[in-house]
C-alpha positions in Angstrom: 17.4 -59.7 -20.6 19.6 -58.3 -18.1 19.1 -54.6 -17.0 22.3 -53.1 -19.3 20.6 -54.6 -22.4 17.1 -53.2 -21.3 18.8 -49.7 -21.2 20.4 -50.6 -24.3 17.4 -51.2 -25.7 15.4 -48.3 -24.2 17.5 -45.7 -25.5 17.7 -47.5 -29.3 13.8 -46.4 -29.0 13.9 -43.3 -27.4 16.6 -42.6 -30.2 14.0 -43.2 -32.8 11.2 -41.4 -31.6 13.6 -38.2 -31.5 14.9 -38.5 -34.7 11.1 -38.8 -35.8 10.3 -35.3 -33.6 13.6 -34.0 -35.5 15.8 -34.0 -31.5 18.9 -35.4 -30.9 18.2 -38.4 -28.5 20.7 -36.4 -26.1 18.3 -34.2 -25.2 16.1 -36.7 -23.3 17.1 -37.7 -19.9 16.0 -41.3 -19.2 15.2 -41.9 -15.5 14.9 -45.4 -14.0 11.6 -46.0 -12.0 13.3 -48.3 -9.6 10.2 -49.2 -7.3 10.2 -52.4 -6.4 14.0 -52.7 -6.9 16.4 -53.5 -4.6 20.3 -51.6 -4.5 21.7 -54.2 -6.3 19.0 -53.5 -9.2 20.1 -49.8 -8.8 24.1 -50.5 -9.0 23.0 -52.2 -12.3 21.7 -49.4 -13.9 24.1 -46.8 -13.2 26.8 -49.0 -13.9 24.7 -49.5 -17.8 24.4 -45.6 -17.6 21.1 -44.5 -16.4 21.0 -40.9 -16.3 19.0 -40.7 -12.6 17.0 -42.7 -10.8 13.5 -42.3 -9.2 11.6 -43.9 -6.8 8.3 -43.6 -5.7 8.1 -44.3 -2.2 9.9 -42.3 0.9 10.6 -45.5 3.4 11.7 -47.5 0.2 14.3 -44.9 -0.6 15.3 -44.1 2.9 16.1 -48.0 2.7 18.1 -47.7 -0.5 20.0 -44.5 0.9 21.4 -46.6 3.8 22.5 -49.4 0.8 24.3 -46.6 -1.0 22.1 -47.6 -4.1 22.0 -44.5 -6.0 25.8 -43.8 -5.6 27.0 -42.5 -9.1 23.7 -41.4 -10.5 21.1 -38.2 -9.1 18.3 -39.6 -7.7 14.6 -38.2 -8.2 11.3 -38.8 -6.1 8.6 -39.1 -8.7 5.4 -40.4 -6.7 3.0 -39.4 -4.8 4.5 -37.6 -1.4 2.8 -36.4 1.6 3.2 -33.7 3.5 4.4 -35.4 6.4 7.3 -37.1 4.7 8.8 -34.4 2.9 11.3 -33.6 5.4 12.8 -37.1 4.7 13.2 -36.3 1.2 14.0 -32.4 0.8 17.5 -32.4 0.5 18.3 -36.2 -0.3 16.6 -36.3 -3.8 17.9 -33.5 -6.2 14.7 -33.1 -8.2 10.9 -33.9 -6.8 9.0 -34.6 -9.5 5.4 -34.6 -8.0 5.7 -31.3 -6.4 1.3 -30.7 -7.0 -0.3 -29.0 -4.2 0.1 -25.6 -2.7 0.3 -27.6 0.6 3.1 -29.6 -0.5 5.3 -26.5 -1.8 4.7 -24.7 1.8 6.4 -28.1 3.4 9.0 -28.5 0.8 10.1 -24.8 0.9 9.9 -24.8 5.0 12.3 -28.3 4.8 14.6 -26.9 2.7 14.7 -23.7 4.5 15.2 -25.6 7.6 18.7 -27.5 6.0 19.9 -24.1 4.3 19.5 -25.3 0.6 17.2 -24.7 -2.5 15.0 -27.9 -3.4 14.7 -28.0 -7.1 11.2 -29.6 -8.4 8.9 -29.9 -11.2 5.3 -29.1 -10.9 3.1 -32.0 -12.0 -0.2 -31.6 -13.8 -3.1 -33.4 -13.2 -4.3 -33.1 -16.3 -6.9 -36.0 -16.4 -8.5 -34.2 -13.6 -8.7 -37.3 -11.6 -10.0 -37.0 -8.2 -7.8 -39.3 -7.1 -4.7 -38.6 -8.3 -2.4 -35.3 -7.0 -1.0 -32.9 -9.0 -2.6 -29.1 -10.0 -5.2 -28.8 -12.3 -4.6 -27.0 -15.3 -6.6 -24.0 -14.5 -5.0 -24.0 -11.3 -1.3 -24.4 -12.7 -0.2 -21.0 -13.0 -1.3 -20.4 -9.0 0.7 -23.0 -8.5 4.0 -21.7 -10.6 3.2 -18.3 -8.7 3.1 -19.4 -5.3 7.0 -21.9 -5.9 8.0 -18.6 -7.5 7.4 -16.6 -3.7 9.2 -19.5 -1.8 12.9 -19.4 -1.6 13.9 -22.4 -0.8 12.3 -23.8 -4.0 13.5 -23.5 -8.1 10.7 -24.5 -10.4 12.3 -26.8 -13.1 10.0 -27.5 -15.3 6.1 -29.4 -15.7 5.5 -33.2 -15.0 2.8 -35.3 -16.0 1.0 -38.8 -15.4 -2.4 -38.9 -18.1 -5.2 -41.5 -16.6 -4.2 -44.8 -16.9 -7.6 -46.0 -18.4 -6.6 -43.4 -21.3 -6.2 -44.5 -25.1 -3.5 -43.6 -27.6 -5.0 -41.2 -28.8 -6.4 -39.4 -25.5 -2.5 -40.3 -23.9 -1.7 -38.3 -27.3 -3.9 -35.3 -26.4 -3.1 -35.5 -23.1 0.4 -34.7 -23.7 0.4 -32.3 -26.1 -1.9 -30.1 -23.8 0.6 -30.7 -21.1 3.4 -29.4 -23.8 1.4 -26.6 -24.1 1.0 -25.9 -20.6 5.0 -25.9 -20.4 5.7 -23.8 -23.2 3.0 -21.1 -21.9 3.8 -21.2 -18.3 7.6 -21.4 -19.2 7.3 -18.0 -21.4 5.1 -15.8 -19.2 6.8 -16.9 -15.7 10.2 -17.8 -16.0 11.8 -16.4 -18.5 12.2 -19.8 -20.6 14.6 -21.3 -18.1 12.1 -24.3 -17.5 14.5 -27.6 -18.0 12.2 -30.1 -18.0 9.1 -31.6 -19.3 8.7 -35.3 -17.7 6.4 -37.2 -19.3 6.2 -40.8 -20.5 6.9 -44.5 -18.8 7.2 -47.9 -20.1 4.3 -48.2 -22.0 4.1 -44.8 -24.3 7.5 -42.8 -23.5 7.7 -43.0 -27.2 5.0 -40.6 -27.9 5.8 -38.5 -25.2 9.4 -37.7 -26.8 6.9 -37.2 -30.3 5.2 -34.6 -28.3 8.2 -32.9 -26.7 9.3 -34.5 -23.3 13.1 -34.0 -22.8 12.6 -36.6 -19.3 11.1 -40.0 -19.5 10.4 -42.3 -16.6 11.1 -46.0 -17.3 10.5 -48.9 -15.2 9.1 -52.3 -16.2 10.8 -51.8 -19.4 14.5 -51.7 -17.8 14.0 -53.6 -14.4 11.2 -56.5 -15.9 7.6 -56.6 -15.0 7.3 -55.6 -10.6 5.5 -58.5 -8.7 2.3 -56.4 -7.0 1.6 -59.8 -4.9 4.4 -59.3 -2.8 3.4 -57.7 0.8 3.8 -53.5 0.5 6.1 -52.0 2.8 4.4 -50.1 5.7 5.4 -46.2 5.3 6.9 -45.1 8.8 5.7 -41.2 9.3 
């Protein structure tokens, strides 16, 4: 199907699931994980009415930037970001979604400082406690909120979340309701209920994370079609 009937289709089911949770299906923002796209995949969806976009990878949106891909739509960084490419991203994406180190928020907030702005971002939760993977650990969470609430150059929108990939339905269940209550808490005792956002959910169970309260999916194979991993990656440039 082409990418406007994928969207189409996305947003019949992410309609469903809100009714089910008792939401209006306006209250979700549905971001397109374009990785692996190129412009003219991009140009698609905003002309089908994707709310943003987000892409994973800083040389691959640099790229994009130059193509004018994300004209008409806000664009998001959602993966994994070092340190050393923040300052190529600060300022160019409106929200960073995988804002999950103290170390990170020091570059972020010294970036943004540098081109006169505030960088909004979410704070994303490890909450599998994978080694691997970034993002703060729940205990750690509120350091976290407390440290992006000194810095500013930097307004804390809300939580983000990725639960182990390995993980069941019923663990992906309890992994986002945890993170749910994470946002409510942290939200309530730190600032002042203004969090926006709670980003959780992709392709493959964005349905139950609108159940258990996300107001921003992340969607990618299910709009742009399944990403071919054989293809050579793209070298990051630092």
């Amino acid at each position: 199907m082409p990418i406007a009937e994928n969207i189409a289709a996305v947003r019949e089911r992410i309609a469903a699931a809100a009714r089910e949770a008792g939401r209006a299906s306006s209250e979700i923002t549905l971001v397109g994980a374009s990785k692996m796209n190129d412009a003219a995949a991009c140009r698609a969806a905003i002309a089908a009415g994707i709310d943003a976009l987000g892409e994973n990878r800083v040389q691959e949106m640099t790229a994009k930037l130059a193509e004018n891909a994300y004209d008409g739509a806000p664009l998001h960084f959602i993966g994994h970001l070092q340190r050393n490419k923040v300052k190529q991203v600060v300022g160019r994406a409106v929200l960073i979604q995988s804002a999950g180190s103290l170390e990170l928020l020091d570059e972020i907030d010294k970036a943004a400082a540098k081109l006169e702005l505030v960088q909004d971002i979410l704070l994303e939760v490890n909450i599998g406690g994978e080694e691997k993977k970034s993002g703060f650990l729940p205990p750690a969470l509120f350091q976290g909120a407390e440290a992006a609430l000194e810095k500013p150059h930097i307004r804390v929108l809300g939580l983000m979340t990725i639960p182990p990939a390995d993980a069941d339905r019923e663990a992906n269940l309890a992994y986002f309701e945890k993170v749910r209550r994470l946002f409510i808490d942290i939200n309530a005792k730190m600032f002042h209920n203004e969090f926006q956002y709670l980003s959780m959910g992709m392709s493959g169970d964005f349905e139950d994370a609108i159940r258990a309260g996300a107001n921003m999916v992340r969607v990618g194979t299910a709009i742009f079609g399944s990403r071919n991993y054989a293809q050579p990656a793209r070298q990051e440039v630092t």
